[in-house]
C-alpha positions in Angstrom: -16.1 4.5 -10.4 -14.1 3.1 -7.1 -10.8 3.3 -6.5 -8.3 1.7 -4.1 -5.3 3.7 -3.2 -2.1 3.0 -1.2 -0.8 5.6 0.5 2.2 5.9 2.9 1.7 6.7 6.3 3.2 9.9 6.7 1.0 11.3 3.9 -2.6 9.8 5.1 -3.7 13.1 7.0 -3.2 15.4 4.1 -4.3 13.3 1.2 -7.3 12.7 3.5 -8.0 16.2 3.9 -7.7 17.0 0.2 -9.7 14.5 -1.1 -12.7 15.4 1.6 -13.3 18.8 0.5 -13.4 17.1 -3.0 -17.3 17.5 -3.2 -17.0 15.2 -5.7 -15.3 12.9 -3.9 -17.1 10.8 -1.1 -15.2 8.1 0.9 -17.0 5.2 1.7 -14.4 3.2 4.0 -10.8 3.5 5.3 -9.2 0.5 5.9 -6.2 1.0 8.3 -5.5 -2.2 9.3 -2.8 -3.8 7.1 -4.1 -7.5 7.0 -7.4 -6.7 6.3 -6.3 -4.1 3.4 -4.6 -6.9 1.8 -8.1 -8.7 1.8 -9.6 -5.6 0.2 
């Protein structure tokens, strides 16, 4: 399953740190710019 999450700013480091020790978990691409989000 694949999800797409929006996350404020001032949260991105630790949500990012959480989910990589996940082993579960693998992220496949993080898309910080905000026009091309809106693509994704």
């Amino acid at each position: 399953m694949k999800v797409i999450l929006d996350i404020k700013d001032n949260r991105i480091p630790f949500f990012m740190e959480l989910v990589k020790s996940l082993d579960y978990i693998s992220v496949i691409k993080e898309v910080k710019d905000e026009s091309k989000s809106q693509f994704v």
